[in-house]
C-alpha positions as CSV (number, residue, x, y, z in Angstrom):
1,X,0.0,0.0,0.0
2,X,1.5,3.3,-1.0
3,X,2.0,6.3,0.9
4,X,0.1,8.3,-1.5
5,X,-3.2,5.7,-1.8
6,X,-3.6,5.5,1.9
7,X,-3.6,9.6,1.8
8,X,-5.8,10.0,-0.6
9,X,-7.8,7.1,1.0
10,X,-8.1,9.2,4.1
11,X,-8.9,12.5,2.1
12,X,-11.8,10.8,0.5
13,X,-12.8,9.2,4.2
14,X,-12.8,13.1,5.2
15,X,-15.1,14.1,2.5
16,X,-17.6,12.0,3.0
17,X,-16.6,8.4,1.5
18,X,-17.6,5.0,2.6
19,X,-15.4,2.0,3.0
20,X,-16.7,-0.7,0.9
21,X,-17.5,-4.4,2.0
22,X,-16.7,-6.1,-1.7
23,X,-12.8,-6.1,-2.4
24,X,-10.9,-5.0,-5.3
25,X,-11.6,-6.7,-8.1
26,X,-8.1,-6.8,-9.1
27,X,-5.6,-7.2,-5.5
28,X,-8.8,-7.8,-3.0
29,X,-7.3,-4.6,-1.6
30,X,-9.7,-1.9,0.9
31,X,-11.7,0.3,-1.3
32,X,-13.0,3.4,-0.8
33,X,-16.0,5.1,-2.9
34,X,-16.9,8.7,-3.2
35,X,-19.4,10.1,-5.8
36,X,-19.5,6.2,-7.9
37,X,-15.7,6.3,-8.1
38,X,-14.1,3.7,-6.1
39,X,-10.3,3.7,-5.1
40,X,-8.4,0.7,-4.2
41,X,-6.0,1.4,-1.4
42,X,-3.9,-1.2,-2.2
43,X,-3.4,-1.0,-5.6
44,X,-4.8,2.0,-6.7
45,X,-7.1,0.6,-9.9
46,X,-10.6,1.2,-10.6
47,X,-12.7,-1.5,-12.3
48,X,-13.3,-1.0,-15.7
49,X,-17.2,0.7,-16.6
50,X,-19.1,-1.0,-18.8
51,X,-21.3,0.6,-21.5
52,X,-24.9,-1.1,-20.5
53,X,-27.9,-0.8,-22.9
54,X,-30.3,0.4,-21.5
55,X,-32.9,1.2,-24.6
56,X,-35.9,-1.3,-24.2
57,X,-38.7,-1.3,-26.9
58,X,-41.4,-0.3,-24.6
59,X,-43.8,-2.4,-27.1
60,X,-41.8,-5.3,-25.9
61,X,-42.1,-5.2,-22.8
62,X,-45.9,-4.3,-22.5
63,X,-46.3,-8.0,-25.0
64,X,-43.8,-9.9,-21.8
65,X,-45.8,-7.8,-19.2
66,X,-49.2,-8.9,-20.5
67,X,-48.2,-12.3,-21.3
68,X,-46.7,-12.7,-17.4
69,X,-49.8,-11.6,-16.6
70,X,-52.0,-13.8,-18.5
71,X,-49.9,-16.5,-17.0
72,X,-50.9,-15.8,-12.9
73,X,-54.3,-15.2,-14.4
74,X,-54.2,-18.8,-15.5
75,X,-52.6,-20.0,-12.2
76,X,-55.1,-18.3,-10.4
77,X,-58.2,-19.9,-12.3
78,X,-57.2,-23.4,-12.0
79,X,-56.4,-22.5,-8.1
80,X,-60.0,-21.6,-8.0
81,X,-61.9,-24.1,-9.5
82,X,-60.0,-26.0,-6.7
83,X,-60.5,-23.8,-3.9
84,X,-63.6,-25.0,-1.2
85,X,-62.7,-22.4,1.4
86,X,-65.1,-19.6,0.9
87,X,-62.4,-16.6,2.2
88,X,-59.6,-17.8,-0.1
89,X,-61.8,-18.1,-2.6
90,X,-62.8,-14.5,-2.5
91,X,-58.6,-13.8,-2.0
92,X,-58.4,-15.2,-5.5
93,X,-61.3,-13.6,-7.0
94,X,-59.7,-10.1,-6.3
95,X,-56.5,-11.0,-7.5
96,X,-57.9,-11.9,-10.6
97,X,-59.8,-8.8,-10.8
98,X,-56.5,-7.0,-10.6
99,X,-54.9,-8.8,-12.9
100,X,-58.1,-8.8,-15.6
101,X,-57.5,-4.4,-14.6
102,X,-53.5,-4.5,-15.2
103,X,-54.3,-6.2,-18.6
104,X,-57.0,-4.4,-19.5
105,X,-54.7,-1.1,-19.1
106,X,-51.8,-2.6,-21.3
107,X,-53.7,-3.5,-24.3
């Protein structure tokens, strides 16, 4: 651990960083994070950022959204038919009313 890491470690502790719990990536040295920069104090890297798309078709996910949807509404229908307690039964019936709602709003 270097001299200069450990101060500017402790410079960054005095502003307002936060010790991690995960270790470096690279040396499973300390590090320190401040404003989404992290700082190893023992060997000074930073791990490498990573361009994540994050452009989703919104059409698609309404079509997996609905389709999740029509799913629990078809676990919930069998679970009724099956279903001799009166109070669960009327458990189910609401949650099937909210899903039939959610799916009515997506299409």
């Amino acid at each position: 651990m270097s001299n200069d890491l450990t101060k500017k470690a402790a410079e960054m502790l005095l502003q307002g960083a936060t010790l991690l719990s995960e270790p470096c990536p690279y040396c499973k040295g300390v590090r320190v994070m401040k404003e989404g920069q992290a700082l190893c104090v023992s060997c000074g890297r930073q791990p490498e950022k990573k361009e994540i798309s994050k452009e989703i078709d919104p059409k698609d996910s309404k079509i997996s959204i609905k389709k999740t949807l029509e799913q629990k509404l078809d676990i919930l229908t069998k679970e009724l038919e099956s279903e001799k307690d009166h109070e669960k039964q009327q458990k189910i019936l609401k949650s099937i009313n909210s899903l039939l709602e959610a799916i009515e709003k997506l299409s």
